[in-house]
C-alpha positions as CSV (number, residue, x, y, z in Angstrom):
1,X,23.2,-53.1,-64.7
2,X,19.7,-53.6,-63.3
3,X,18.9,-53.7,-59.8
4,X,15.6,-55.6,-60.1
5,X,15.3,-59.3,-60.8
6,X,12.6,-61.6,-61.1
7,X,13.0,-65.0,-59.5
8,X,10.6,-68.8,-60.2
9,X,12.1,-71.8,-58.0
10,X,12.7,-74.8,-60.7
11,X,12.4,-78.3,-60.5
12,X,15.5,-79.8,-58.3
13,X,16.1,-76.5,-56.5
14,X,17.1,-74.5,-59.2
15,X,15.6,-71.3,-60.7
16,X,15.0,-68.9,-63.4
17,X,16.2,-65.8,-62.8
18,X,15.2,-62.4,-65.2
19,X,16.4,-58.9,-65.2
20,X,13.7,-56.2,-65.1
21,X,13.9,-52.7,-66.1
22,X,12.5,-49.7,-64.4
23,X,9.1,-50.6,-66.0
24,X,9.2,-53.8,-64.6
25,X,9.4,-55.8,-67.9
26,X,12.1,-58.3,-68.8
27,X,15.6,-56.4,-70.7
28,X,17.0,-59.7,-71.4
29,X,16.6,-63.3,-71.6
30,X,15.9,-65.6,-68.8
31,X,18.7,-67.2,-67.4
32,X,17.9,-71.0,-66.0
33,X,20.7,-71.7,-62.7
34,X,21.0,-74.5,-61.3
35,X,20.5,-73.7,-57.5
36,X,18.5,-71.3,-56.3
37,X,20.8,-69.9,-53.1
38,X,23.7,-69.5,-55.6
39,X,21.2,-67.3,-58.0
40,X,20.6,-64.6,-55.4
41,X,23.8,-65.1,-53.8
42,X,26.1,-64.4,-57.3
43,X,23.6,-61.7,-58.1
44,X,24.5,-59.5,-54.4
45,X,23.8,-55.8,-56.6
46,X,20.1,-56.9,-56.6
47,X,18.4,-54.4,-54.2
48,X,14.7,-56.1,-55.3
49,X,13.8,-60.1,-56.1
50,X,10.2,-60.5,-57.7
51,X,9.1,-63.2,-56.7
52,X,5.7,-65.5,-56.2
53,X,6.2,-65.9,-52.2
54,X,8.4,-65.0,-49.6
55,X,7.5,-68.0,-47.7
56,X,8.5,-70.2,-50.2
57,X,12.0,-68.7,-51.1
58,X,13.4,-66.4,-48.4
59,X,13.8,-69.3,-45.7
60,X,15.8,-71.4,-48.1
61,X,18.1,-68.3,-48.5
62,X,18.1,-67.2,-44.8
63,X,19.3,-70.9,-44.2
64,X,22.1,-70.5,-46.4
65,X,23.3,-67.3,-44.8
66,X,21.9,-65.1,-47.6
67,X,20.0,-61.8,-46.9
68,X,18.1,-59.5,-49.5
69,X,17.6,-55.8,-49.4
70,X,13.7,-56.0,-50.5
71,X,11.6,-58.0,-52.5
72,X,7.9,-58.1,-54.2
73,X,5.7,-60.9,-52.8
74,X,3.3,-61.3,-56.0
75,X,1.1,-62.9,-53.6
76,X,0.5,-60.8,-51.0
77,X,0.0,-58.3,-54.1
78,X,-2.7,-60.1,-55.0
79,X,-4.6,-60.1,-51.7
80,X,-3.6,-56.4,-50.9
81,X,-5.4,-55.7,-54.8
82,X,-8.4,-57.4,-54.7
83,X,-9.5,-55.9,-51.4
84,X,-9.2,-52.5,-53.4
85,X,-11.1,-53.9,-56.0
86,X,-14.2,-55.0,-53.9
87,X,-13.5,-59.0,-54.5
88,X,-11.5,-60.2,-50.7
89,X,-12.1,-63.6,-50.1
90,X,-11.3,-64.5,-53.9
91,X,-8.5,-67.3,-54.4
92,X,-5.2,-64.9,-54.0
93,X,-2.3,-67.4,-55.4
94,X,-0.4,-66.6,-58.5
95,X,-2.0,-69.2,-60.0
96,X,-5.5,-67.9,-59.4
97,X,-4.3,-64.9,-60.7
98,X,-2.9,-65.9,-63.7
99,X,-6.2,-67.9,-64.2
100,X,-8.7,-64.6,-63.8
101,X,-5.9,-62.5,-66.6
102,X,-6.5,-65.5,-69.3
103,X,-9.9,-66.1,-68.2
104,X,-9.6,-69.2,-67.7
105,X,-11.2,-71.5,-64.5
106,X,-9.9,-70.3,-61.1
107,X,-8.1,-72.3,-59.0
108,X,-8.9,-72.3,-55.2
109,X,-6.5,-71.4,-53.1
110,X,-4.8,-74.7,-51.0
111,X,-6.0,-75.9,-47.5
112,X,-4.6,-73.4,-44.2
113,X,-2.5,-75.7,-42.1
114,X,-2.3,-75.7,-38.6
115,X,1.3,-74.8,-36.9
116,X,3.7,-77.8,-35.8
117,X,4.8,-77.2,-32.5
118,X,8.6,-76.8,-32.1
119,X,9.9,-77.1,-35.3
120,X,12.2,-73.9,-36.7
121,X,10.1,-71.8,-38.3
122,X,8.0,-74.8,-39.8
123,X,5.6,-72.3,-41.7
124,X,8.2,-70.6,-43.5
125,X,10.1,-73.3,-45.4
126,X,10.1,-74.3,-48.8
127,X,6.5,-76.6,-48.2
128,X,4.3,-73.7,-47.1
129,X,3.1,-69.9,-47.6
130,X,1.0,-67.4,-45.9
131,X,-1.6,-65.9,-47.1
132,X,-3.7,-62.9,-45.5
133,X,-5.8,-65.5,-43.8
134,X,-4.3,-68.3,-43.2
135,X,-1.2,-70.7,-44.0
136,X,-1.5,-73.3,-46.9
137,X,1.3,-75.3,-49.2
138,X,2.8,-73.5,-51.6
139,X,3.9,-76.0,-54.6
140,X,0.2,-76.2,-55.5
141,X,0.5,-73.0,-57.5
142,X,4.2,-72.7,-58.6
143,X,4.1,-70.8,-61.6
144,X,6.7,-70.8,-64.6
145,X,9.0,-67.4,-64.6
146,X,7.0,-65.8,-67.7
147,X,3.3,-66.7,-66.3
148,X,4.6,-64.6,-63.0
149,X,6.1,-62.1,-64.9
150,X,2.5,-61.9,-66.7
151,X,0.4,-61.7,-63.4
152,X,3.0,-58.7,-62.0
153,X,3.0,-57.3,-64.9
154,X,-1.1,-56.5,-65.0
155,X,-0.8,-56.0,-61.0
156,X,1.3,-52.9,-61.8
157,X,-1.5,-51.5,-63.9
158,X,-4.3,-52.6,-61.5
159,X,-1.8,-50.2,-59.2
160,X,-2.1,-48.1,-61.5
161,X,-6.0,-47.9,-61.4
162,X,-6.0,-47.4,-57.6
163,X,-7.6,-44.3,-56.2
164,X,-3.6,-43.3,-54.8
165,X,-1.4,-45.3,-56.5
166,X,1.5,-44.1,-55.3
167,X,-0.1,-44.8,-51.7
168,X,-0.7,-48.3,-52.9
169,X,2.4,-48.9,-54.1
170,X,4.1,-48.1,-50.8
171,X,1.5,-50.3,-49.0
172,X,2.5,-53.5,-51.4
173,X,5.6,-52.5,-50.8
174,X,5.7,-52.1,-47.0
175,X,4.2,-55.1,-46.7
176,X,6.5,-57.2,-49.1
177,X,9.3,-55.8,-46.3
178,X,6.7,-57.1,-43.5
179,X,6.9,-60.3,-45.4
180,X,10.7,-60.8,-44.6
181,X,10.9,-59.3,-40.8
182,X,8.4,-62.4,-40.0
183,X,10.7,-64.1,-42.1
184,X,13.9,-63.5,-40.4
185,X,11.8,-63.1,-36.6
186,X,11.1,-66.7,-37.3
187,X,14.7,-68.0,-37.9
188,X,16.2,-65.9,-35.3
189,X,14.0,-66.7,-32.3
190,X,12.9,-64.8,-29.3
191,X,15.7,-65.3,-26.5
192,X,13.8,-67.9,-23.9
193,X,15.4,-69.3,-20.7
194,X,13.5,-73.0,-20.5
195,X,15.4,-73.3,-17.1
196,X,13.7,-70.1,-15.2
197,X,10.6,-71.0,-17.4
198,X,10.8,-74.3,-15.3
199,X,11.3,-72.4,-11.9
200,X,8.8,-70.1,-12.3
201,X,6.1,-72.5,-13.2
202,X,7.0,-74.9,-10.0
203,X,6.7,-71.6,-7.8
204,X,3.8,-71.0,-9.5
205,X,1.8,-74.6,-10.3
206,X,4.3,-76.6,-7.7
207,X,4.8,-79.9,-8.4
208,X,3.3,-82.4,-11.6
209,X,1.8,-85.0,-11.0
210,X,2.5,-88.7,-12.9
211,X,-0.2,-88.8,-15.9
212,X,-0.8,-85.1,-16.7
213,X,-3.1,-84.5,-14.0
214,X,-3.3,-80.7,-12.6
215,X,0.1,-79.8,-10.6
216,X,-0.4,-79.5,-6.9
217,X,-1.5,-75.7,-6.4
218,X,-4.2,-76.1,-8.8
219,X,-5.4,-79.1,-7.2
220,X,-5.2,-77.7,-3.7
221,X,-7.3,-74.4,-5.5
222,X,-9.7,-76.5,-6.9
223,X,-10.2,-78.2,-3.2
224,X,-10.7,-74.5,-1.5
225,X,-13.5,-73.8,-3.8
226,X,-15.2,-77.1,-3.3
227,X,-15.2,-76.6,0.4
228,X,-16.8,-73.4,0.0
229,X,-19.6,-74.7,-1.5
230,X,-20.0,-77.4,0.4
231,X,-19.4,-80.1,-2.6
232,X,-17.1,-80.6,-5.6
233,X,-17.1,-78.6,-7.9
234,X,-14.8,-78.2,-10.9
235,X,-13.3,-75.0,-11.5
236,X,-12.5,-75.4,-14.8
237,X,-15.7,-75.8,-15.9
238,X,-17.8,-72.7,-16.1
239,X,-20.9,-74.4,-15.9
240,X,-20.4,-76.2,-12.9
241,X,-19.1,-73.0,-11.3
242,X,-22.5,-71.1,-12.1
243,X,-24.6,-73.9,-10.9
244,X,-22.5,-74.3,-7.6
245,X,-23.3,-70.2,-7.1
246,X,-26.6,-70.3,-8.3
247,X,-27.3,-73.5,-5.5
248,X,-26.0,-70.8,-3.0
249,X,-28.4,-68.3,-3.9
250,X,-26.0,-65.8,-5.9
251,X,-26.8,-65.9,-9.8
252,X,-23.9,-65.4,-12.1
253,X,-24.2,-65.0,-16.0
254,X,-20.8,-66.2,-16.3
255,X,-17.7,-67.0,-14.7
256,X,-15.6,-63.9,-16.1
257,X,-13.4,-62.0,-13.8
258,X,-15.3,-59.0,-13.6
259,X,-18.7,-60.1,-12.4
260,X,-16.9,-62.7,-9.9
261,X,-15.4,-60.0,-7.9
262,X,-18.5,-58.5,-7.5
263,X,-19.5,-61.5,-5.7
264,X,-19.4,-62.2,-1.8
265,X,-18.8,-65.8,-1.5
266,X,-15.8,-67.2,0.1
267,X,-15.4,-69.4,-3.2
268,X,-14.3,-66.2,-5.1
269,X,-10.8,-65.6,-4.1
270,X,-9.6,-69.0,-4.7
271,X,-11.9,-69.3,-7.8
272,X,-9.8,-66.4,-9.3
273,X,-6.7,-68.0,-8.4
274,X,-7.2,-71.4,-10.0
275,X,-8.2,-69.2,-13.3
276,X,-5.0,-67.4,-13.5
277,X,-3.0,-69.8,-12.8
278,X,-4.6,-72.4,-14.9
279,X,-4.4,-70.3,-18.0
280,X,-0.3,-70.3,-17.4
281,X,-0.8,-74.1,-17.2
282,X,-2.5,-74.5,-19.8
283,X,-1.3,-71.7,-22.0
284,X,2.5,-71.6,-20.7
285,X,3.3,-74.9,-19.0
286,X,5.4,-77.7,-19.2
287,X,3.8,-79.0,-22.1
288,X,4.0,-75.2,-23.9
289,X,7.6,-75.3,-23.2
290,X,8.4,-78.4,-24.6
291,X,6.4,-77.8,-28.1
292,X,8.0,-74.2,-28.3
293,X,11.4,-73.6,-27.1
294,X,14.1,-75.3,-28.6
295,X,18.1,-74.3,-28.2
296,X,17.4,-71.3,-25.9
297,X,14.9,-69.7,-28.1
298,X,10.9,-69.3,-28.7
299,X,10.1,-69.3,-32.4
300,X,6.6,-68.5,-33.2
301,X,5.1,-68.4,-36.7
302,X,4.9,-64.3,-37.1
303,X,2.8,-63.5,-40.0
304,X,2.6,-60.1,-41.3
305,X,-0.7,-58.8,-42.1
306,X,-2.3,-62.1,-40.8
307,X,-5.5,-59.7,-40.1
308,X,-8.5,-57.7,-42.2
309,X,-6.6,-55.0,-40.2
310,X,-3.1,-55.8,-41.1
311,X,-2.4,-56.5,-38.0
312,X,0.1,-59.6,-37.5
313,X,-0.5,-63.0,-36.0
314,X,1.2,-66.2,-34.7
315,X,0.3,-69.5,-36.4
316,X,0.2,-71.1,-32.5
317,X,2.4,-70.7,-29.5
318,X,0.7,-67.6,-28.3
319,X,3.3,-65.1,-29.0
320,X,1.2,-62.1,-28.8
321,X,-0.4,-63.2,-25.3
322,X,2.8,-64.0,-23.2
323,X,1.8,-62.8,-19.6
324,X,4.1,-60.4,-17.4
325,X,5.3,-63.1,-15.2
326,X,6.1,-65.6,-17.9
327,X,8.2,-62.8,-19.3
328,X,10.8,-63.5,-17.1
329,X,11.6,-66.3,-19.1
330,X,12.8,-63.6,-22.0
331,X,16.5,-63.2,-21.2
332,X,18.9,-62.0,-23.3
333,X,21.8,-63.9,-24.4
334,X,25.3,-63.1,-22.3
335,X,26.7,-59.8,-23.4
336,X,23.2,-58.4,-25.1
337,X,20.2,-56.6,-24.2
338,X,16.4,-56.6,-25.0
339,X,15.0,-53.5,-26.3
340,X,11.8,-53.2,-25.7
341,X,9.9,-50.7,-27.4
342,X,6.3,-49.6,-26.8
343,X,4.6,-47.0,-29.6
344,X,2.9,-44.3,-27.4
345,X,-0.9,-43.6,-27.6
346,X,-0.1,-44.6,-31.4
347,X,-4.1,-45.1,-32.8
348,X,-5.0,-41.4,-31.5
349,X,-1.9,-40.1,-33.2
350,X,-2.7,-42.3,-36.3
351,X,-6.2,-40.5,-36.1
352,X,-5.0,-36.7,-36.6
353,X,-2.7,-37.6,-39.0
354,X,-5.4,-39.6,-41.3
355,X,-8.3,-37.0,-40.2
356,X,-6.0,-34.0,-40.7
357,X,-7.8,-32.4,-37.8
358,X,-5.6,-29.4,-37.1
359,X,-6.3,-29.2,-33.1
360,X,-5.7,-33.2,-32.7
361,X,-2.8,-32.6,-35.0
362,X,-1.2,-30.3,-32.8
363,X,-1.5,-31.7,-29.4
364,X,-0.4,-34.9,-31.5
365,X,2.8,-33.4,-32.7
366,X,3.8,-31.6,-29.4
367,X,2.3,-33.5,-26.3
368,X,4.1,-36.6,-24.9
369,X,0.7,-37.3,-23.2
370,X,-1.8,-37.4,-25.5
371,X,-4.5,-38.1,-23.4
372,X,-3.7,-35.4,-20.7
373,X,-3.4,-32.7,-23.3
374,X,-7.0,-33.3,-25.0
375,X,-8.3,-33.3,-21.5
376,X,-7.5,-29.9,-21.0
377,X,-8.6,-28.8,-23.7
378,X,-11.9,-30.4,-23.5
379,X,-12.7,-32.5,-20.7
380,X,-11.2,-29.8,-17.6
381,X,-7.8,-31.6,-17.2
382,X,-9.9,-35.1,-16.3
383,X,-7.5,-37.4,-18.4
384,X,-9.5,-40.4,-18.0
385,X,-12.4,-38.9,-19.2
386,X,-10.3,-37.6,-22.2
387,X,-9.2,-41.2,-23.0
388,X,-12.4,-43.0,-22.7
389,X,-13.7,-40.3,-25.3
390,X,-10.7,-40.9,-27.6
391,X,-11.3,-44.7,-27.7
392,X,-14.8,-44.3,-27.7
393,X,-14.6,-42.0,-30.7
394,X,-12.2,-45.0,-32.7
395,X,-14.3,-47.9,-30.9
396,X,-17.9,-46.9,-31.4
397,X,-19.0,-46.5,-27.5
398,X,-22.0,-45.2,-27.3
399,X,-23.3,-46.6,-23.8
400,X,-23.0,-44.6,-20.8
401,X,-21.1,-41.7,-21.1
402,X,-19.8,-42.1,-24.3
403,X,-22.7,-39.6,-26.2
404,X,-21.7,-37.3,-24.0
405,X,-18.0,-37.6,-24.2
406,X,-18.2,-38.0,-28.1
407,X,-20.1,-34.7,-28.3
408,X,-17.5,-33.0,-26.2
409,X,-14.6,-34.1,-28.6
410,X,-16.9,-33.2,-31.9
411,X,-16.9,-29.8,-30.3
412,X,-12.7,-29.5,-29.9
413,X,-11.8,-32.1,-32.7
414,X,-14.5,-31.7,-35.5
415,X,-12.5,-33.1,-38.3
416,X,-11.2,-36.2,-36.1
417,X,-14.5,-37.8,-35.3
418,X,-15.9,-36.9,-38.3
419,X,-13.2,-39.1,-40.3
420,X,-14.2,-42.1,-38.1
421,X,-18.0,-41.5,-38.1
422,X,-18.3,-41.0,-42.2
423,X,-15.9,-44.9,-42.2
424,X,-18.5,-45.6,-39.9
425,X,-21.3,-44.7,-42.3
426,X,-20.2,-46.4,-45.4
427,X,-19.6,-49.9,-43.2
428,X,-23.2,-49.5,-42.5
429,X,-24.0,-49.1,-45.7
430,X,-21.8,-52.1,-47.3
431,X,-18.8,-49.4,-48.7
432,X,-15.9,-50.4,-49.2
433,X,-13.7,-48.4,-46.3
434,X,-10.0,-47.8,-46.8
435,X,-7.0,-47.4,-44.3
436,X,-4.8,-44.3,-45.8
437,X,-2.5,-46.2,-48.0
438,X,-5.3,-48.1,-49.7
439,X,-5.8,-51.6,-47.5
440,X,-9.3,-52.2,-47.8
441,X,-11.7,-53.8,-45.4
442,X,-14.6,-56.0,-46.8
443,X,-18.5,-54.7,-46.8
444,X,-18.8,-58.3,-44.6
445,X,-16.0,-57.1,-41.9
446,X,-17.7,-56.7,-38.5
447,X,-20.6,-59.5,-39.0
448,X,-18.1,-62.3,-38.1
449,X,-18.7,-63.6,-41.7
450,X,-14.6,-63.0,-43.1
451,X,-12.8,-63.5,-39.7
452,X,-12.4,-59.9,-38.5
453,X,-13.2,-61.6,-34.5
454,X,-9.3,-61.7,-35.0
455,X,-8.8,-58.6,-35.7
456,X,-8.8,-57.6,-32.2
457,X,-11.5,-54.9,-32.4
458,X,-14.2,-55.1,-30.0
459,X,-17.5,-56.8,-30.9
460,X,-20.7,-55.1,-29.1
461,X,-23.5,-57.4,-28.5
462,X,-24.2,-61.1,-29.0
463,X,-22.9,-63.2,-31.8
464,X,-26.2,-64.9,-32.8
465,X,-27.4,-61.3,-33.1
466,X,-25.1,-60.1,-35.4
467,X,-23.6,-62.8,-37.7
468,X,-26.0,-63.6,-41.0
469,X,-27.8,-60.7,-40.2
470,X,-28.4,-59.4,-43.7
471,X,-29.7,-62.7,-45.0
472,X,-32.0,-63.1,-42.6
473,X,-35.6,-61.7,-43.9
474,X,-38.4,-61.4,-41.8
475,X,-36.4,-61.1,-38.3
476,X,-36.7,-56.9,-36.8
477,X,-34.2,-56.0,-35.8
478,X,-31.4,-58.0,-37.7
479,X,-30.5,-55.9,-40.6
480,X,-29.6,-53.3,-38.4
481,X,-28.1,-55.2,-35.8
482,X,-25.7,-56.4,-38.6
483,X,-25.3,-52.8,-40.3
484,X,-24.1,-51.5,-36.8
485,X,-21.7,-54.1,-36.3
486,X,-20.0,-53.1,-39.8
487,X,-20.3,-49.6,-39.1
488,X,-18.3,-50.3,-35.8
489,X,-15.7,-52.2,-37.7
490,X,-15.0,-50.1,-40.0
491,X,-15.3,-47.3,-37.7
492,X,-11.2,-48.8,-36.3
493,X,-10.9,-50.2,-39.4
494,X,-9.6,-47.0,-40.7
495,X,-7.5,-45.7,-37.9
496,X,-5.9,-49.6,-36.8
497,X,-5.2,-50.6,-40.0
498,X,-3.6,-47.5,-40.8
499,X,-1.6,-47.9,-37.8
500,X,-0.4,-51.0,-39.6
501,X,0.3,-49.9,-42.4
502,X,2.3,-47.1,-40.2
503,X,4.2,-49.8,-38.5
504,X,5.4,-51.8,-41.6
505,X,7.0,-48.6,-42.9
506,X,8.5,-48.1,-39.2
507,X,10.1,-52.2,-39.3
508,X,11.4,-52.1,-43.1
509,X,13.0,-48.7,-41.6
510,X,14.5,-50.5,-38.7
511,X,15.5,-53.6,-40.4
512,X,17.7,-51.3,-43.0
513,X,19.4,-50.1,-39.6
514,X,19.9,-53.4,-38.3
515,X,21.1,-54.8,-41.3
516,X,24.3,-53.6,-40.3
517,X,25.0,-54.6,-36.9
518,X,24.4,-58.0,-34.9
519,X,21.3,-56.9,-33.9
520,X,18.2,-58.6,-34.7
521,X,14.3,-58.4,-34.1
522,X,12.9,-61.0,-32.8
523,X,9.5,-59.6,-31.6
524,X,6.9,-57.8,-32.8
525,X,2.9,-56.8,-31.9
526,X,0.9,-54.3,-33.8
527,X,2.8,-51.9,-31.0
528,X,5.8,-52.7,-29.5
529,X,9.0,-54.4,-30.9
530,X,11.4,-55.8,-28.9
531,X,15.5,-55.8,-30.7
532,X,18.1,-58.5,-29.1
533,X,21.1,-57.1,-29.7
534,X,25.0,-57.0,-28.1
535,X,24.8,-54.4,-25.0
536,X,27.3,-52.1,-26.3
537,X,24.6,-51.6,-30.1
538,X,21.9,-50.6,-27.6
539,X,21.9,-46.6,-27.8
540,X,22.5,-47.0,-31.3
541,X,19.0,-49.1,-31.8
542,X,16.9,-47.0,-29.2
543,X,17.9,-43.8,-32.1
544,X,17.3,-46.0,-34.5
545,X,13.5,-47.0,-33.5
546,X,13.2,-43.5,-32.9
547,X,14.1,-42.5,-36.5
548,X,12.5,-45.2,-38.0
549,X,8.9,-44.0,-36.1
550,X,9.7,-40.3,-37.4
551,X,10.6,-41.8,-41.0
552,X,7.4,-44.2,-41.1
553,X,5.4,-41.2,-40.2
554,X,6.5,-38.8,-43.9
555,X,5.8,-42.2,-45.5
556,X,2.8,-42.9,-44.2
557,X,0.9,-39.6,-44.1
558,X,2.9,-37.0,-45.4
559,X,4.1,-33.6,-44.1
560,X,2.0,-33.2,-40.6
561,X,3.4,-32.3,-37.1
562,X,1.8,-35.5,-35.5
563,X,5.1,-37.3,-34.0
564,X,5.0,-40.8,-32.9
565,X,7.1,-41.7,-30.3
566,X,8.4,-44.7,-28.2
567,X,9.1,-45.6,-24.8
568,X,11.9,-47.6,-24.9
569,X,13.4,-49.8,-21.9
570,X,17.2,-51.2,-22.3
571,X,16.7,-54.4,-20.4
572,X,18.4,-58.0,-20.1
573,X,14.7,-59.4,-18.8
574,X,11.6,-58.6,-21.0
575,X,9.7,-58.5,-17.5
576,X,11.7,-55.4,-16.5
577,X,10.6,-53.5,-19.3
578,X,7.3,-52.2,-17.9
């Protein structure tokens, strides 16, 4: 009996349905059953469904009550392999794959669609699928059982041409279990109280008023900082507000947080004011509430490695950007508990264990601190110093102190810094660079040309400067300009995106755990990961995050001493968890 079946939905909501050997090709005929629950359901030995897309299948399945073990997204395969091969930002469907094999024309892939506020899950149902990039509908390339068995088939040889392929594997893999987490995030929900979402926003906003208008303390805000100026002025536009300062003699570049407070102008304190709370309003408020929770929960579009990176992403709702006071929405149901866990100091620890740098290794495997133990060994106990230095080393910061503070961590952790400064080099030079397990950032990451601005790494000068920059002969100054900004990239290319291919490990670990008890995960954020489960499960999902960490860590990187560990809060509120 085989453990490892291959699955293509069929017309009326059927499938067909093939046993696969250890090799991965068919032992038997396939089977044609007339619905596609029933298939997975009568078949419960299956440890492993091939199939074309998770998104397509698993939330027709979840519906029904039915849960499996592991699968392989052929899809996500494809994107994950043709990064290693040079050639992101080729059409990634089956179909398109199936298309390059025979040679014939390619496909492109189908239009990303934008999320539909409110509805379950709307993303992941049997009309759309996720790709690395983007959402798009997923009966466009539905592929017969033998054409997917034909593209899987040659992906498991184009594995077998990686430069690890036994680290490649495990990334397909990891992220194939990613692939169901979002899945199964989505359907569950994140626990949301609308009713002290409501309380918090009229002690916050105060009252609305008829036709949309801004609630009362916005508008009473937005009345303070006219007065100081003498005239109205709108808050929420920045250019109004750096004309009003620049008609009171102070000049402002722009209307950020930073160079306000280093104003003196009575306009300033209520200025900031009206931003905060106008970014609840309009990020958070009554209208946010309305599109996103439904039936006591907030169900945002997770999608797992939705960045260059890896990183996940939300499809709308602003899951990832909740602020601390809106988290006191986040209750648990009676009876259960939030727990919220928080990786510690997790890209430095990713960095010894990819660099292999014995000293950061060691303070990595024995400090709870990170930070405070490089600092005395090379920055004279001055921890802040030691973590601008660390970033800075994974970052790129080169302003200020950061020559100086890189030089000081070259001297204690040679091996470290040279890992990120050689990624560095071959960005600049149009390389391809490589997280440990074998995701691959394009030669284009960094210049804004293949959407790494969402990758939530840090972008040094301005736009204009840096975008195009390589096709843009006959302007100094460019070329380089645009060759820094890769080398940057890929500079945390190579230590965050192996932290996410770290953290996929660490979630198909935990989902095994949870898989049997009531608990469920219903957040997640490149590192923390918050578990709803009954109060008296709590202990035993704190061990299990903590085993799952250690576990995910062999995976990932092997035998090393670096440990990555979790503070972990036992809550009812999200907001009391830090």
């Amino acid at each position: 009996m085989t453990d490892r079946w291959a699955l293509a939905p069929a017309e009326g909501g059927g499938a067909e349905v093939a046993a696969l050997g250890p090799d991965g090709v068919p032992v038997g005929p396939a089977v044609h059953e007339p619905d596609l629950v029933a298939a997975v359901r009568g078949r419960p030995e299956v440890t492993r469904w091939v199939w074309r897309s998770t998104a397509e299948i698993y939330p027709r399945l979840l519906a029904a009550g039915v849960r499996v073990e592991r699968c392989y997204d052929v899809e996500d395969a494809e994107t994950l392999l043709l990064g290693h091969e040079g050639r992101s930002g080729e059409p990634r469907s089956a179909a398109a794959a199936l298309a390059r094999l025979r040679g014939g024309p390619v496909p492109p892939d189908p239009p990303q669609r934008a999320a539909e506020p409110g509805a379950q899950s709307s993303l992941f149902d049997a009309s759309g699928a996720f790709g690395a990039f983007g959402a798009f509908s997923a009966h466009g390339s539905r592929l017969p059982l033998d054409d997917l068995l034909t593209v899987y088939a040659e992906q498991q040889r184009r594995h077998d041409r990686t430069a690890h392929p036994e680290r490649m594997r495990l990334l397909t893999a990891s992220e194939s279990a990613g692939m169901l987490v979002a899945a199964e995030m989505n359907r569950a929900g994140l626990p949301w109280s609308a009713d002290v979402h409501r309380e918090l926003l009229h002690e916050l906003l105060g009252e609305r008023y008829a036709g949309g208008g801004e609630p009362r303390r916005l508008a009473e805000l937005a009345d303070e900082v006219s007065a100081a100026f003498g005239r109205r002025v709108r808050p929420d536009l920045p250019a109004d507000v750096v004309r009003a300062f620049g008609q009171a003699g102070t000049k402002i570049g722009s209307t950020r947080r930073w160079e306000l407070e280093s104003v003196d102008h009575p306009a300033v304190k209520p200025l900031l004011e009206y931003k905060k709370l106008y970014r609840i309003w309009v990020a958070h408020g009554w209208s946010w509430l309305h599109d996103w929770v439904r039936d006591g929960r907030f169900r945002p579009e997770f999608h797992a490695g939705g960045t260059v990176t890896g990183r996940w992403v939300t499809n709308g709702g602003g899951a990832l950007q909740i602020p601390k006071i809106i988290r006191r929405a986040v209750i648990a149901d009676p009876g259960w508990r939030l727990v919220v866990a928080d990786a510690d100091q997790m890209e430095p620890r990713v960095l010894a264990a990819i660099s292999r740098d014995p000293g950061l290794m060691e303070v990595a495997g024995r400090a709870t601190d990170l930070y405070q133990s490089v600092s005395e060994r090379a920055f004279s106990g001055d921890r802040a110093q030691a973590k601008l230095a660390v970033l800075g080393a994974v970052y790129g910061q080169t302003s200020g102190d950061g020559l100086k503070n890189l030089a000081a961590l070259r001297r204690r952790f040679p091996l470290a810094v040279a890992y990120v400064d050689d990624a560095a080099r071959a960005g600049e030079e149009g390389r391809l660079v490589r997280t440990w397990l074998g995701r691959t950032c394009p030669p284009a990451a960094g210049t804004g040309e293949d959407g790494s601005e969402e990758a939530g790494i840090p972008q040094d000068g301005p736009p204009d400067a840096l975008a195009g920059a390589d096709r843009a002969p006959g302007r100094p100054g460019y070329a380089s300009a645009n060759s820094r900004a890769r080398g940057r990239f890929a500079r945390n290319f190579v230590v965050q995106g192996s932290a996410a291919d770290w953290a996929l490990l660490m979630l198909a670990a935990l989902r095994r755990t949870c898989a049997g008890l009531a608990a469920e995960l219903v957040f997640f954020q490149h590192d923390e990961v918050i578990v709803h489960c009954p109060e008296e499960e709590a202990d035993t999902v704190v061990t299990a995050i903590r085993e799952a960490a250690d576990l995910a860590g062999r995976l990932t990187f092997g035998e090393t001493p670096v440990r990555f560990p979790f503070t972990t809060a036992v809550v009812e509120c999200y907001a009391d968890a830090k």
